[in-house]
C-alpha positions as CSV (number, residue, x, y, z in Angstrom):
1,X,-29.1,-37.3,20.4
2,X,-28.3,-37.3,16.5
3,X,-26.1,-34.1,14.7
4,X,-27.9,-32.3,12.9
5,X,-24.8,-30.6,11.1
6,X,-26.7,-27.3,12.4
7,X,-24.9,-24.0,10.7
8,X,-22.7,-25.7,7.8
9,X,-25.6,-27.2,5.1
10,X,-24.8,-25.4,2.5
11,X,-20.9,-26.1,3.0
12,X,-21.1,-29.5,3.9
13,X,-22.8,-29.7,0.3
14,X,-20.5,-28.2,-1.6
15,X,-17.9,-30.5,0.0
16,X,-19.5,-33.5,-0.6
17,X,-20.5,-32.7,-4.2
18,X,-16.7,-31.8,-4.4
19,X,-15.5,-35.5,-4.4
20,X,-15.7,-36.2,-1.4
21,X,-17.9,-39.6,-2.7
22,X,-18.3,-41.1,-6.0
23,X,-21.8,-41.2,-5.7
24,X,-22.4,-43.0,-9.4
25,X,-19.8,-45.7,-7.8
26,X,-21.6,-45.9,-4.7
27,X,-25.2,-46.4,-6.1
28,X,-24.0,-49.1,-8.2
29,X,-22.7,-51.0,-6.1
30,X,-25.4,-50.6,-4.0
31,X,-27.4,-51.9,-7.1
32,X,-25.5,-54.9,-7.1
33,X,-26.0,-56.1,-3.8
34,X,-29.7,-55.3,-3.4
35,X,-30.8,-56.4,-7.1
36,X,-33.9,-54.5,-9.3
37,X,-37.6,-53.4,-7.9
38,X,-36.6,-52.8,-4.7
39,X,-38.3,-51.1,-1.7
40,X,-35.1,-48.8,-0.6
41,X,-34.6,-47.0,2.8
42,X,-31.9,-44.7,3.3
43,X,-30.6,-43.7,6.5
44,X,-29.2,-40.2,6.8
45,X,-30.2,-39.2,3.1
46,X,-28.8,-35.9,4.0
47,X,-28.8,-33.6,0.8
48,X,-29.8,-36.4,-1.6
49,X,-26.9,-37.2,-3.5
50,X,-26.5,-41.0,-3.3
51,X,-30.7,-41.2,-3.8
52,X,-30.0,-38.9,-6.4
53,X,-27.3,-41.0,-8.8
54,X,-29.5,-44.4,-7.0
55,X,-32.9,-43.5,-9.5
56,X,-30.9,-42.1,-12.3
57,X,-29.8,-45.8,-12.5
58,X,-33.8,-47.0,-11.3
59,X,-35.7,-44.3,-12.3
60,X,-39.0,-46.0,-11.8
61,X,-37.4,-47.5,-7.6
62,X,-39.9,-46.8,-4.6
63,X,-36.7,-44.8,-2.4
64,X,-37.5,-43.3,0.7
65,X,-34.8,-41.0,2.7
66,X,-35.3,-39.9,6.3
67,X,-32.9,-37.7,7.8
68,X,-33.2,-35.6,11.0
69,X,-32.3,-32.2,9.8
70,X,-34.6,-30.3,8.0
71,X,-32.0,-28.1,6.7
72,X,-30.1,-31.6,4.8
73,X,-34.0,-32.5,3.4
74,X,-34.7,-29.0,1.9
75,X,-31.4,-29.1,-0.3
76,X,-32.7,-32.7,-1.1
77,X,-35.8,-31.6,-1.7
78,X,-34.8,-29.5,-4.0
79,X,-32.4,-31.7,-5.9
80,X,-34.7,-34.2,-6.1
81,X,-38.2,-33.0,-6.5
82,X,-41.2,-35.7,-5.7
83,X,-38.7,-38.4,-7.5
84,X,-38.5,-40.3,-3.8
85,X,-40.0,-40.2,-0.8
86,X,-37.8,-38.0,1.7
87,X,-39.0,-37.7,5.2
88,X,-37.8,-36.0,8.5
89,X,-37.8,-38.4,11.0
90,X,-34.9,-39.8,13.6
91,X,-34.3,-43.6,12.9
92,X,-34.3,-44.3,16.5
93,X,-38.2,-43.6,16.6
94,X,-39.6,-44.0,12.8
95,X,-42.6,-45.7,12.2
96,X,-42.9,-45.6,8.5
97,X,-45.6,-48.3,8.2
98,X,-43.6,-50.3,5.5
99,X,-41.0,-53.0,5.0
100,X,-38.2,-53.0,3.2
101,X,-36.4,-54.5,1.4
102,X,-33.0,-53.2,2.3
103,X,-31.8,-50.0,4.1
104,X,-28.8,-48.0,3.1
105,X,-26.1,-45.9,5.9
106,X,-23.9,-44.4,4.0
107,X,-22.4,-43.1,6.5
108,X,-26.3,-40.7,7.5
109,X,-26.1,-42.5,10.4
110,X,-23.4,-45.5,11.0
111,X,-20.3,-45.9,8.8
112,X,-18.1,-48.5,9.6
113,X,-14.4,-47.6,9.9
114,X,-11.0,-49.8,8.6
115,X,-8.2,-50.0,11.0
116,X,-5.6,-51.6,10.0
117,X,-7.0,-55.2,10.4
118,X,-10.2,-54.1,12.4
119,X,-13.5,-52.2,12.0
120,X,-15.1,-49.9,14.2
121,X,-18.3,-48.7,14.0
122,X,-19.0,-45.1,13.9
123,X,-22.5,-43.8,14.8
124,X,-24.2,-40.2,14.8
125,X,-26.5,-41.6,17.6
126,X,-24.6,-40.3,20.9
127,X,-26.6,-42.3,23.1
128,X,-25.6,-46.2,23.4
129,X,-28.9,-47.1,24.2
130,X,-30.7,-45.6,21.2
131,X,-27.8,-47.1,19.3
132,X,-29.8,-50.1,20.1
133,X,-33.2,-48.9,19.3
134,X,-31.9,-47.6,15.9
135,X,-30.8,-51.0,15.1
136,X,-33.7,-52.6,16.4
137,X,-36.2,-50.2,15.1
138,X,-34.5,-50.8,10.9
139,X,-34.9,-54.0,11.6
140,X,-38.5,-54.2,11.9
141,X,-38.7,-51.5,9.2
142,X,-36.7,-54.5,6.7
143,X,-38.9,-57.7,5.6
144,X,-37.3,-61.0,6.5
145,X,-34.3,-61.7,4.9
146,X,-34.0,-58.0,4.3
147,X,-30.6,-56.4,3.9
148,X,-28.7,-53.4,5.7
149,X,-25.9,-51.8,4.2
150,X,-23.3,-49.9,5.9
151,X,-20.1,-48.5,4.0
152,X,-17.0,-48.6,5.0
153,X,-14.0,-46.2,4.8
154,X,-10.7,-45.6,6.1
155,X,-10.5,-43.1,9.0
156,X,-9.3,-40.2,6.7
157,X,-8.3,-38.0,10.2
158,X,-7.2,-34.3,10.1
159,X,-7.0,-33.1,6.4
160,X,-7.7,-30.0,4.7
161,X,-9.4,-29.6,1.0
162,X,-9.8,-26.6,-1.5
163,X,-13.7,-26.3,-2.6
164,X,-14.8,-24.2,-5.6
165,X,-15.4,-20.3,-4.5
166,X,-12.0,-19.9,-3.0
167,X,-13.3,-21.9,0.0
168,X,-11.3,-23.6,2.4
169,X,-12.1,-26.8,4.0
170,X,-10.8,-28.7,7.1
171,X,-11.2,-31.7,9.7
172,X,-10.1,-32.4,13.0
173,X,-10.6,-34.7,15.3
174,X,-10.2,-35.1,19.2
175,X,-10.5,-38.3,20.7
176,X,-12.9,-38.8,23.7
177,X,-13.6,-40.9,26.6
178,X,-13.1,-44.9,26.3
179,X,-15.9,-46.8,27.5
180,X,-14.5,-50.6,27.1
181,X,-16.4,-51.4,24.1
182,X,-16.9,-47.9,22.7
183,X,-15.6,-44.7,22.7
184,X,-16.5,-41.1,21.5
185,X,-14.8,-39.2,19.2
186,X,-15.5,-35.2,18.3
187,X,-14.9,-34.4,14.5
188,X,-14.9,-30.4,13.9
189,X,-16.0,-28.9,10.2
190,X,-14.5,-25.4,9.1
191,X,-15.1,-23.7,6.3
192,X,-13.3,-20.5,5.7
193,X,-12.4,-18.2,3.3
194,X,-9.6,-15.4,2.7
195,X,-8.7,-16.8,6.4
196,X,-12.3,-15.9,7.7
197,X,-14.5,-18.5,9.2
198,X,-17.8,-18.7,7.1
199,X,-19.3,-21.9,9.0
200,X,-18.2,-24.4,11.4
201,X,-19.3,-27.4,13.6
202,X,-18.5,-29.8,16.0
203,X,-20.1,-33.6,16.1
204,X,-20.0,-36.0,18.8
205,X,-19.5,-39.2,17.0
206,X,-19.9,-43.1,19.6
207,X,-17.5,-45.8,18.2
208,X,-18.5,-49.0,19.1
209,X,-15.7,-51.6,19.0
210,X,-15.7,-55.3,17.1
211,X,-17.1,-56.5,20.2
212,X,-19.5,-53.8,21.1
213,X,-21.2,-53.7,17.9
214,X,-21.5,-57.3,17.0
215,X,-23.9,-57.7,19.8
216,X,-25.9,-55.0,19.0
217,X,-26.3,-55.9,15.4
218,X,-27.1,-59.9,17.2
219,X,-29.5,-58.7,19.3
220,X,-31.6,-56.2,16.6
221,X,-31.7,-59.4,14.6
222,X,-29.3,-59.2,12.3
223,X,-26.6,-61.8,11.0
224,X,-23.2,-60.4,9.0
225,X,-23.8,-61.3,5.3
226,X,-20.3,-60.3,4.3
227,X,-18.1,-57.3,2.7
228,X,-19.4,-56.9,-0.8
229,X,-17.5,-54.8,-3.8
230,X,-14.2,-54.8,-1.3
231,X,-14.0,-51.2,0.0
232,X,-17.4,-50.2,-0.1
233,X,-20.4,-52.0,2.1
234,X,-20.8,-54.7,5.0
235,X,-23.9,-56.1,4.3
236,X,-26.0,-57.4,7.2
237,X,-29.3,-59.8,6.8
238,X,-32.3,-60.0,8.7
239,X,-33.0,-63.0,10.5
C-alpha cells in the first residue's frame, strides 16, 4: 500500500508551495552531489516542484518523476509540461527499462527523520515487505555505482500554518504499534477555513529503526555514502 494523499491535492500544493521546502535549495544541493548530465529518477515527484526548480538549473537533464497518484502527476503535469518524463507507476513494481544514474526521495516515498542523535526512516510503503522490494526494485533501476538520495528532516510533529486564501493548515500525529525494528505512525492533514473543513486526510506512515533499515538498504545493494550539505540528504551507493 502507498498514500495517495486522496482528497487534499490541491491543498497539499498550496502548502508546499507555501514554504514548506526551499525547493531552489533543495535542487542544488541535489546538483552538487550527483554532478552535470545526469539520468535523474525521482521518487514521489508528487506535484513537480523539486523537478521543477531541478531543470531550471539543467534545463537540457533527462528527469523522470513517477508517483502513484494521478491526481499529484496532473498538477505536475501541468506545471511542467513535456520538460521531463513524469510517469504513474508505484516504485515497488516499476520497470522503467533504464538505469540511472541516481534517484531522488525527497521525502515521495522515504524521508529519513533526525532524533536527537538518531535517524529513523520514514516510508509511505505500509507494507515491510514491499519496503524491501522498493529498495530492491531502485536499485536495479540505478547503474553501478549509482546514487540514492534520501533527505532528511527533523520530525516537525503537531503544528499549524496560515496558507494564502485565509486557509488554515494543521498536522497531527498519533503514534502506532511498535514492531521491534519499526513502528507505524498516522499523520492527519486539515485544511480549513472560517473554521470549516475544506479537505483532510489521514496517512499510515512505517518507521523503520537504525537497525531495521540498515539491513534493508544492505540487502537491496546499497552501501551508506555519507550525509552530504549537513541537513539535507543521506546519500547511499550502489554496490
Amino acid at each position: 500500500m502507498v498514500n495517495q494523499y486522496t482528497g487534499i491535492v490541491e491543498y497539499y500544493d498550496l502548502l508546499m508551495t507555501s514554504g514548506y521546502y526551499d525547493y531552489s535549495g533543495l535542487a542544488d544541493k541535489v546538483h552538487s552531489v550527483v554532478g552535470k548530465d545526469r539520468l535523474i529518477l525521482e521518487l514521489g515527484v508528487g506535484t513537480g516542484l523539486l523537478a521543477e526548480k531541478y531543470i531550471e538549473m539543467e534545463p537540457n537533464c533527462d528527469f523522470t518523476g513517477i508517483d502513484f497518484s494521478p491526481a499529484m502527476l496532473k498538477i505536475a503535469k501541468k506545471r511542467l509540461g513535456n520538460r521531463i518524463k513524469l510517469i504513474e507507476v508505484d516504485a515497488v513494481i516499476m520497470d522503467l527499462n533504464t538505469e540511472f544514474d541516481a534517484a531522488i526521495s525527497n521525502g515521495g516515498v522515504w524521508l529519513f527523520i533526525q532524533l536527537g542523535e538518531q535517524l529513523e526512516l520514514s516510508s509511505h510503503i505500509t507494507d515491510i515487505e514491499a519496503n524491501r522490494k522498493g529498495l530492491e526494485n531502485v536499485s536495479r533501476h540505478l547503474r553501478k555505482g549509482g546514487l540514492l538520495l534520501i533527505s532528511k528532516q527533523k520530525l516537525l510533529g503537531n503544528y499549524e500554518k496560515y496558507l494564502p486564501g485565509g486557509i488554515v493548515y494543521s498536522q497531527f500525529f498519533e503514534e502506532g504499534e511498535d514492531m521491534g525494528n519499526y513502528h507505524t505512525r498516522q499523520k492527519n492533514y486539515i485544511f480549513k477555513k472560517d473554521g470549516e473543513i475544506l479537505a483532510q486526510d489521514q496517512l499510515t506512515i512505517t518507521v523503520f529503526k537504525p537497525e531495521g533499515y540498515r539491513q534493508l538498504f544492505s540487502e537491496a545493494g546499497f552501501e551508506l555514502q555519507g550525509t552530504y550539505n549537513s541537513d539535507h540528504f543521506i546519500v547511499y551507493k550502489k554496490r
